[in-house]
N, C-alpha and C positions, 0 to 999 in steps of 0.2 A: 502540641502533637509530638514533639520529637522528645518528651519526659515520657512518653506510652511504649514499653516494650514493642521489639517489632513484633512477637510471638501473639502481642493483643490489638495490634493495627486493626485486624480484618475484622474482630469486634468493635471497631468505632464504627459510631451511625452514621453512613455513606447516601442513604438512598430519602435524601429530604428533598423539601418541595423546591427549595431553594435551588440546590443542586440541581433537579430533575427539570425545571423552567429555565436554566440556564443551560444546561445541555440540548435541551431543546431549539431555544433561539441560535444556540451558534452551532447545531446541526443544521437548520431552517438556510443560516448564510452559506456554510460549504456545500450543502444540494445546489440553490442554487448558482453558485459558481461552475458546481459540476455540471450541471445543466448546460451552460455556454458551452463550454467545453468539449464536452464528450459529444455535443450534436455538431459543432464543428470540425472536431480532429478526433473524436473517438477514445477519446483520453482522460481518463478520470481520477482523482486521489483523494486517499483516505483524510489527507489532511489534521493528522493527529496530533503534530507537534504544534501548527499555529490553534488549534482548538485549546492544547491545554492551557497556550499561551495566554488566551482569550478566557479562559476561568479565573486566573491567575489576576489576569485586568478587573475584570468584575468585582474579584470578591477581593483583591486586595489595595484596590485604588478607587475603585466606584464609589462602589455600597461603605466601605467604612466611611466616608463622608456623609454618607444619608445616615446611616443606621451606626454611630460611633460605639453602642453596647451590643452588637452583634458576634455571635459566636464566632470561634474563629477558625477560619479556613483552615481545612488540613489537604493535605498530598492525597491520602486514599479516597477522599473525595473530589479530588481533584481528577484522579482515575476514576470514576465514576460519569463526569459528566465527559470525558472527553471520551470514554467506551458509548454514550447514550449520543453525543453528537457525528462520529463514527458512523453508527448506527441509522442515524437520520441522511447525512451525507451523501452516503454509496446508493442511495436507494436507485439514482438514474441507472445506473450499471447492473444492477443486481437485479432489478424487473424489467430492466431491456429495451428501456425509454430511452437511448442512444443505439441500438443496436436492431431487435429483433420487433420490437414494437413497430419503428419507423419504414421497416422491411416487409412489414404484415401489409399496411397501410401505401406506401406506397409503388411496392415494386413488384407484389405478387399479383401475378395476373390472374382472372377469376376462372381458368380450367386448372391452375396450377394449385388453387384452394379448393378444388371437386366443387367450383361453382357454387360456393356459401358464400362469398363473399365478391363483391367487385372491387377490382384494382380504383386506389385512390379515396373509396370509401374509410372516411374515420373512424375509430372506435369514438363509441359515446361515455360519459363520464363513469357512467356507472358499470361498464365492461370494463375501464381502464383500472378501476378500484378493484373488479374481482380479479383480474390480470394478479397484479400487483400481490391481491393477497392470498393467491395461489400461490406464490414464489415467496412468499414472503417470510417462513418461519423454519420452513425444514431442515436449511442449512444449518442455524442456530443451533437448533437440537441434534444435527449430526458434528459439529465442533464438541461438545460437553465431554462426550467418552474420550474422548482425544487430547486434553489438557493431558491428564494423567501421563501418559504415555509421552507423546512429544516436548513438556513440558517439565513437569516435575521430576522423570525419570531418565530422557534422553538430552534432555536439555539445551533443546535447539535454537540455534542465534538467536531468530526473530530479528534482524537487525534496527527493524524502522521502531519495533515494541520496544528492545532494549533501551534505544534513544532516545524516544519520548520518556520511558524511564528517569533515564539521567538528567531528563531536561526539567523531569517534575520533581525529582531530587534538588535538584541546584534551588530552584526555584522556591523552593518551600524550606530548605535547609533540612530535608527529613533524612531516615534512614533507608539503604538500598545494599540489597544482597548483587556479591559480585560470585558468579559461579566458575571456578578454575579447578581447576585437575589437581591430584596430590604431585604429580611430579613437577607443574606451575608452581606449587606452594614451595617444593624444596628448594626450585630456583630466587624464589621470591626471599627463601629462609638466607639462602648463600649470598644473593645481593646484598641482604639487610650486614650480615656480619662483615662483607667487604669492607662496608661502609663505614661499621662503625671499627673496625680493625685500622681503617686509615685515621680515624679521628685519633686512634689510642697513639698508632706508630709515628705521629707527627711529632716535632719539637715540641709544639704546646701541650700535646694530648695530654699528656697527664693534669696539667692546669685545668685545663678545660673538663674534664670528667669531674675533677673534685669541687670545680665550680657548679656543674652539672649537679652532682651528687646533692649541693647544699641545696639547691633550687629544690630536686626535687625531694627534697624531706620535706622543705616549706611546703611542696604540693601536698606531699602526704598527710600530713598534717590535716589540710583543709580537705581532699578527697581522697582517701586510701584507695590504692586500686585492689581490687577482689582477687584474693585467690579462684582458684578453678572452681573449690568447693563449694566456695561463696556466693560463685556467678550464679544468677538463678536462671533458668530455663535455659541453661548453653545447650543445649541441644548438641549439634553435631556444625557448630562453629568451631572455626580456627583460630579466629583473630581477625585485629582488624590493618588496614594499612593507610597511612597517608597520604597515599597517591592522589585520591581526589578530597581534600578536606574542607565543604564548604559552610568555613564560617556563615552565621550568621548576615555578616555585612557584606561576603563576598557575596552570596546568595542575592540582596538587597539591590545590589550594585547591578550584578548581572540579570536580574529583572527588568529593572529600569533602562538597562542599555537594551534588551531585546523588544524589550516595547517602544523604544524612541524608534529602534530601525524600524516595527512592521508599521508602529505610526506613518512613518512619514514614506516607507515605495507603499503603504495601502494610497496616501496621499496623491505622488505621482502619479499611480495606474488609475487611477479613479480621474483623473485629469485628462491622461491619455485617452481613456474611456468615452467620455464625455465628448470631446473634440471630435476624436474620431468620426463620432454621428455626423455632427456639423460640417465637417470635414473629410468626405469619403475616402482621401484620393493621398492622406496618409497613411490608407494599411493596404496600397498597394504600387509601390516608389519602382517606377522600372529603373533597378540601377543597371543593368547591364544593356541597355536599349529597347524603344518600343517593339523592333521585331520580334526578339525573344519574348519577351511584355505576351504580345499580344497571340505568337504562334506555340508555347509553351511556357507561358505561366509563371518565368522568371522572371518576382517580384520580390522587394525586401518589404514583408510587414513586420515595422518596428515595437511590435506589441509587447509592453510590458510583459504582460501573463506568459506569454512564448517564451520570453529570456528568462523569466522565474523557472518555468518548467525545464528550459535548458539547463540552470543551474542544480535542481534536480536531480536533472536525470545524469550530469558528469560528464564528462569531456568524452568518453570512450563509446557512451551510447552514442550522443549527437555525433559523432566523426564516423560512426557506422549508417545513423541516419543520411549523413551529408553523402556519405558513398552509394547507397540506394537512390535519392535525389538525383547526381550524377549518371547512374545507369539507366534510373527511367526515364527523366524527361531530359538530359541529356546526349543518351547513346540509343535506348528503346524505341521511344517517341519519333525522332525525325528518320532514327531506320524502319520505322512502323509506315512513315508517311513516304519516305523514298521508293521503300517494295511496292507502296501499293497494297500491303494490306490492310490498312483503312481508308477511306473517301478523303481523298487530302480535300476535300474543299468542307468536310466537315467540320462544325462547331466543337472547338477543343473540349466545350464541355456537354457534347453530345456522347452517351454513356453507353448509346448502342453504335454507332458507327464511329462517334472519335476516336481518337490517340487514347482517352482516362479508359473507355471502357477495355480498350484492349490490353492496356498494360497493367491493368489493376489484375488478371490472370497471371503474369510475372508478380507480380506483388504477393497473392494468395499463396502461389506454389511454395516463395522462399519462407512465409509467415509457417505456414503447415508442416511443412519439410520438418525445419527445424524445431517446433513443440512438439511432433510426433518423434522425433528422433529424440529429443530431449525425454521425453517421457517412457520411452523404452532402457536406454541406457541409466537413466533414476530408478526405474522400478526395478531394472535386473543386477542394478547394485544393491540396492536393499534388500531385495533375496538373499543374495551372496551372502551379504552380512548376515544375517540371518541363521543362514543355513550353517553358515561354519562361525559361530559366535559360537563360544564356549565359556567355563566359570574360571575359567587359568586365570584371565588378563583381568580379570574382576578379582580374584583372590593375593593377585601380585601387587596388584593396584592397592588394596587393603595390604597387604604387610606393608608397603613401602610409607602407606599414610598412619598406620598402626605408629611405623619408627621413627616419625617428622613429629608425631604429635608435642610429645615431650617437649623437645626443641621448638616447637612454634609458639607453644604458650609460655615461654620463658623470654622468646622475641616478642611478644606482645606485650610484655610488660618492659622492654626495653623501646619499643618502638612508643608505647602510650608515655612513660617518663618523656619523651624526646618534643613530643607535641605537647604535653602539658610543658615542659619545662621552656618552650619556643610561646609561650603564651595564646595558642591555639586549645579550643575544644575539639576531643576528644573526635575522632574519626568516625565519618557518617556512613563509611563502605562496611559491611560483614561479607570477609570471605567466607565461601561453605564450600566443602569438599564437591567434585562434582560427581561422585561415587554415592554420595549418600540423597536420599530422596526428602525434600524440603514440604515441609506444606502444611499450609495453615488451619486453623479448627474445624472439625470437622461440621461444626455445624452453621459453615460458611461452603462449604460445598453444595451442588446441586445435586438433590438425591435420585436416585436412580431409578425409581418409579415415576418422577418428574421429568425423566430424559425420555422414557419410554412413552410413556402415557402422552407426551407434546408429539415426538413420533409419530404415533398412531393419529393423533388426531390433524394432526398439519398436514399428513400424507393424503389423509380424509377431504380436506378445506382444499388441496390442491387436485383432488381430484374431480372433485364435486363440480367446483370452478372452474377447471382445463373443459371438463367436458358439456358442461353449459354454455361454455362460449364457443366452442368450436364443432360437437356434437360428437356424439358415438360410433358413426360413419366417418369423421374423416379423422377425430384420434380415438381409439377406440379403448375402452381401459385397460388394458394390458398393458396398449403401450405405453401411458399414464404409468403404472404403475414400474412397469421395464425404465423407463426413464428418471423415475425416483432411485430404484436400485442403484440404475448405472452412475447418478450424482450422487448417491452415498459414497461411492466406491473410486470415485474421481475427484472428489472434497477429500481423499486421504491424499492422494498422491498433492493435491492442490497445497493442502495445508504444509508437507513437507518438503516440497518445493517453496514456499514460501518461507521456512524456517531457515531451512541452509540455504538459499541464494537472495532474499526478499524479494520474488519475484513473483508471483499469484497469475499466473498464466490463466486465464478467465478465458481469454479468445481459444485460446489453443484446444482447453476443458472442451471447450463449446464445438469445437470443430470437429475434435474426436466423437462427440457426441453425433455429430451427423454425421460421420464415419460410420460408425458401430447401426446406425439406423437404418442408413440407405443400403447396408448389408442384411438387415433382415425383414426390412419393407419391400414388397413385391413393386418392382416398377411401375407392374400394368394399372397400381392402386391410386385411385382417386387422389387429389389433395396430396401427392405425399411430398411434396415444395412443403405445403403448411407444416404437416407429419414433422418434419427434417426441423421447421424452424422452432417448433413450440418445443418438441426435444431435446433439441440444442440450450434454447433456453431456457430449460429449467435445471438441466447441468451446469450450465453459467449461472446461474441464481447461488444452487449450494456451494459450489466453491465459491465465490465471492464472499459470502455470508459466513464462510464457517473460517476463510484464511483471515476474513476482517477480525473477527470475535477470536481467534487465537491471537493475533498480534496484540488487539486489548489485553487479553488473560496472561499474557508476556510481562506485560507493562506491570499491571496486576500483581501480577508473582512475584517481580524483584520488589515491590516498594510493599509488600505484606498488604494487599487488597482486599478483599471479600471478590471472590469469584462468584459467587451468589449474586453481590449485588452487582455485579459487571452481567450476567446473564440477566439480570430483571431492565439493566440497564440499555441491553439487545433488542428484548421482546421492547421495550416502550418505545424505543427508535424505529424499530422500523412499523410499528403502529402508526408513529405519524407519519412516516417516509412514503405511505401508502397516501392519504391522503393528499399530502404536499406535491407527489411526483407527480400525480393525475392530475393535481391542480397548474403545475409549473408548464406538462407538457402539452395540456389545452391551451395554455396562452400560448405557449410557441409556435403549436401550431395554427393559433386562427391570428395572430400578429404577423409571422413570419410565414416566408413562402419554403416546403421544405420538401426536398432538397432543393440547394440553392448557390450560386457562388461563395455565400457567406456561412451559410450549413450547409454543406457536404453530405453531414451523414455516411463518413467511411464509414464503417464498422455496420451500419444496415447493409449498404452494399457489399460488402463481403460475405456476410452472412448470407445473402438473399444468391450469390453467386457460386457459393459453397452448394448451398442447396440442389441448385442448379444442377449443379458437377459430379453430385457424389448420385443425382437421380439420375441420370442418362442425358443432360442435355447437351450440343454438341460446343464445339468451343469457336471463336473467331480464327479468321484466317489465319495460319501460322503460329497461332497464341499456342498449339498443344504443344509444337516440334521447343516455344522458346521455355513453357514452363518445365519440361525435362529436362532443358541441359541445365537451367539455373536450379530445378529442385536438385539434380543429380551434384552438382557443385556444393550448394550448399547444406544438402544433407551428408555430403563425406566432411565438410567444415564442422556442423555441429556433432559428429559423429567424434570427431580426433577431442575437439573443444571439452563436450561431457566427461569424455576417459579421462582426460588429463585435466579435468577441472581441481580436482584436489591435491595436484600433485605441487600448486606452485611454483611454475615455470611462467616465467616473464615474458617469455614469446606468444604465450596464448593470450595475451591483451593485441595482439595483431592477426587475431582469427574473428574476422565480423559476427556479430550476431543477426542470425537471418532476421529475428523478430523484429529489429531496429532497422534492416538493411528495407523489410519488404513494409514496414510505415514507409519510410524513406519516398521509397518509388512509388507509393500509393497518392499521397500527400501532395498537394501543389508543393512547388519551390519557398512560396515566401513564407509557409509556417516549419519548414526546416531548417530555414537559414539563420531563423530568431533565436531559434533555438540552439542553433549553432556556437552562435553569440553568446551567451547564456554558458555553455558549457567553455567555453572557453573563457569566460570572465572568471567560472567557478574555479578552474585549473590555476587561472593565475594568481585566485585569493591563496587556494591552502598552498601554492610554493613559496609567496610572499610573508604567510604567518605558520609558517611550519613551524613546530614544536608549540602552538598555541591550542591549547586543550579546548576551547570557548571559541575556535574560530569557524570550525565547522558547525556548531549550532546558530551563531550568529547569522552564517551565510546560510542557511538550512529559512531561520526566523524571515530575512531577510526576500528572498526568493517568495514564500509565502505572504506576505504582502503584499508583494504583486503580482501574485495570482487572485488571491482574493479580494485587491482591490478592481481590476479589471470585471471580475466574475460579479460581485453583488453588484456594481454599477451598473451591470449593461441592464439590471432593471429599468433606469430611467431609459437608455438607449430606447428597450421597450415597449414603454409607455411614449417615447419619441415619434416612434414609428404607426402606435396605434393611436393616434391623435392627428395623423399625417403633418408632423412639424418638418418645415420646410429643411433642406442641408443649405451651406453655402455656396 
């Protein structure tokens, strides 16, 4: 693979069986992982980087033991199954199987459904499947137009796509386009000549170059480097750099090393897993005493999976989560029980008269606050931008890379002498201007009457479906179709929020979504709880769908992909993700009691309370006076936070994020506190391997082991529970 132009990547054959069966199965493992997960704390991940990890195992340690004359693995297939496992993965999040489903089922009471449905009643398998594939493609085809634009031309981070990128680079030893600015390049051009102006101005220098010099004649000799004229297909490269150059062996090596680490925490958390069952009374250790234990829930469960996800999500999240934790069942909670506005002699996990039910309203306010604030100040910067973008800073930007050129491609032949002459192959990074617009064949793109025409007809499948399951009386088609519009329209803002901060705010989507509804739903109208939730959820559905499949087409893009076959690779995943999600959330719900100390079900309960709030219903004792001053607080937080997000000031890492602060308070204590752990393990890895380019992915691999070993195990748990095997 890495003798094949990058300009002819996207034509290598991507979409085999081989490929498509193994994106399949290690989609199959991260759902259900996500599964555990997201029904207990609401929390789910794409899981992209141990996915490709997990191809990379298959096809380059497996199978060449079974099959020694099998083709050989390449990178853009590689991208391929981990865009198709993606795809399978998200399906719990993206059809609502941790959020709005569980919310249908067990919290809506049947005048709040216009009495079609009774509170606690189950969907049946075959409602769960039209569910599912009503939500299940639109987004897809509202992502496609949107490559273009975010992608190829504005050239947005994507950070978690870019990563898995470089992870499928290393891994494979392939080629990756590295996207920088012309004024990046000139700074890059001034570094290169410092450097080598200090080799020349040393005592030895001159020795050294003419040793230099002879080596590389020998090179030349065996590989001339090309003129410009020579180069075939340069397109609108610069050159290339040595920054990341991964040999072949280093490649080898760091494979091997990432697969012993998710080998052996998938090892532990799978151990931990297992115990657990047997052992209840390890995932909830009262270490601060049985009082707290028992009158607010301050517990340490030492769950692998929890400290994976801490290490995750970073030191800066967890210590905003830890702060919310603190105010709710710390400060909230026993001032909730001292006033007297809840039944102090109520069960803490009584949801209408406890301490959880009232302080999850504190929880809502700051989660809301702050995605709505956030989504004002993003949208009314990118107007700005917009409106006063003109061709000056485009046209300056070109002379200045017009007058680098010259000089880059004379350093490119001094930087390639340097590496061949160090006994290294040839650099696997292409920088490309980030002015000029990159993109592969055109008949690797999806054509535009295939965008439109799935359009129309997915809009069809969701409609047809929404309204056979719920009826024309209580969603009526309009709104069906108002609800599509409005997740068109909210899958832009989703996806670009996702590119510059990697953050796919799904919840918040969803919230706005019942915002915008319970403003144009008449109160006095039947069912409009339901209304509000199947709304919500189909706006959570397209941003989900369309931020996941842009992150793939990221990944995509730097390693020369077939975006074609990354969209074919959409549509197959979440084809199965519909059958597998229906089938994963029937056994939980007829094995497991849900909600339950153990499933939760945050993220139903918010929704189902959002609902609530935004239709007229009234709030718990004092709960309305507490969520004004905290949404008032931390809506002027995320208000300063958004302005000054790009300005780079170091004190904004000590302005909380509400979305972390209102899990926090939502959350029992003992799955905050793991997590805790976890980001503070992370923080003390990159201080300890600073300047180690491979230590963040290690610990990235690392972390993912023990989420996914926890997540596929509690299968057995599972089947533990639905065999009734006794605990110890």
């Amino acid at each position: 693979m890495s003798m094949v132009p990058f300009e002819s990547k996207a034509l290598v054959h991507q979409t085999s069986l081989r490929a498509t069966t193994a994106g399949l199965l290690i989609g199959s493992l991260v759902l259900v992982s996500n599964f555990q997960f997201g029904l207990q704390t609401g929390w789910v991940s794409m899981m992209s980087l141990p996915s490709a990890l997990l191809a990379c195992a298959i096809f380059k340690q497996v199978l060449p033991k079974i099959y020694p004359d099998m083709a050989p693995f390449s990178d853009v297939e590689n991208v391929y199954i981990q865009s198709l496992a993606v795809a399978v993965g998200t399906g719990p999040l993206a059809y609502g199987f941790v959020g709005v489903i569980p919310a249908i089922e067990n919290f809506l009471t049947a005048e709040e459904s216009g009495f079609t449905r009774e509170q606690g009643a189950p969907f049946t398998f075959q409602q769960l499947l039209l569910w599912s594939l009503a939500l299940a493609f639109f987004g897809i085809f509202f992502a496609v137009p949107l490559r273009k634009q975010v992608i190829v031309r504005e050239k947005l981070r994507f950070p978690s796509g870019s990563a898995t990128a470089t992870l499928i680079a290393i891994l494979n030893g392939s080629e990756i386009l590295q996207e920088i600015s012309p004024l990046e390049l000139k700074e890059l051009r001034e570094r290169r000549l410092r450097e080598y102006s200090e080799v020349l101005s040393s005592s030895d220098g001159y020795n050294m170059l003419e040793e230099d010099n002879q080596r590389n004649s020998a090179v030349d000799e065996e590989e001339p480097i090309r003129s410009e004229s020579e180069e075939p297909n340069r397109g609108n490269y610069y050159g290339s750099t040595p920054d990341i150059p991964p040999a072949a062996t280093d490649a080898k090596s760091t494979y091997e090393k990432n697969i012993a680490i998710l080998v052996k925490t998938f090892a532990v958390s799978s151990l931990y897993t297992i115990l657990s069952y047997f052992l209840p009374a390890i995932k909830a250790i009262p270490i601060f005493g049985n009082r707290l234990s028992q009158s607010y829930l301050w517990n340490l469960q030492p769950s692998p999976a929890y400290i994976g996800q801490g290490i995750i999500m970073g030191l800066s999240t967890v210590v905003y989560m830890l702060l919310g934790c603190i105010l709710g069942w710390g400060v909230l909670a026993p001032l909730a029980r001292y006033k007297g506005w809840v039944d102090p002699d109520a069960d803490i996990n009584d949801w209408e008269k406890g301490v959880q039910g009232w302080i999850l309203w504190s929880s809502l306010a700051v989660m809301v606050v702050d995605s709505v604030v956030g989504f004002i100040v993003f949208t009314t910067k990118s107007v700005l931008r917009f409106c006063l973008r003109d061709d000056k800073r485009i046209a300056l930007e070109s002379m200045i890379d017009d007058s680098l050129q010259s000089m880059l491609l004379e350093e490119e032949r001094i930087i390639n002498r340097e590496s061949c002459s160090a006994g290294r192959r040839r650099s696997t990074v292409k920088l490309v201007s980030s002015d000029q617009e990159h993109e592969v064949d055109s008949r690797q793109l999806v054509k535009l009457t295939t965008v439109i025409s799935g359009l129309i007809v997915s809009s069809i499948i969701c409609v047809v479906c929404i309204t056979y399951l719920f009826g024309t009386k209580i969603v009526p088609l309009s709104s069906v179709f108002v609800a599509l519009i409005l997740a068109l329209f909210l899958s832009v803002l989703a996806v670009r929020a996702l590119g510059e901060t990697d953050l796919n705010p799904v919840s918040g989507i969803g919230k706005l979504s019942q915002l915008v509804f319970a403003m144009i739903t008449p109160r006095t109208m039947k069912g409009g709880v339901l209304l509000n939730l199947v709304a919500g959820g189909i706006a959570e559905a397209g941003a989900q769908q369309a931020g996941d499949l842009m992150q793939d087409l990221k990944t995509g893009h730097l390693l020369g992909a077939s975006p074609r076959a990354q969209f074919f690779a959409q549509l197959i995943g979440a084809s199965w993700s519909i059958v597998l999600s229906s089938v994963m959330y029937l056994l939980y719900n007829r094995i497991y009691e849900i909600p339950s100390t153990q499933f939760r079900v945050p993220t139903a309960v918010i929704w189902i309370d959002c609902a609530r709030l935004v239709t007229g219903e009234g709030l718990p004792d004092k709960a309305l006076e507490c969520t004004i001053v905290l949404g008032t607080i931390f809506g002027i937080l995320s208000l300063i936070k958004n302005l000054y997000r790009d300005k780079g000031y170091k004190w904004l890492i000590w302005i909380p994020s509400g979305v972390a602060v209102g899990v926090g308070i939502y959350n029992a204590p003992s799955f905050t506190l793991a997590r805790f752990i976890g980001g503070c393990f992370a923080h003390i890895w990159l201080r300890t391997h600073r300047g180690d380019t491979s230590a963040k992915t290690s610990m990235i691999v690392f972390s993912s082991g023990l989420v996914l070993g926890e997540g596929i195990c509690s299968i057995f748990n599972m089947i533990f529970a639905g065999y009734n095997v006794p605990h110890l």
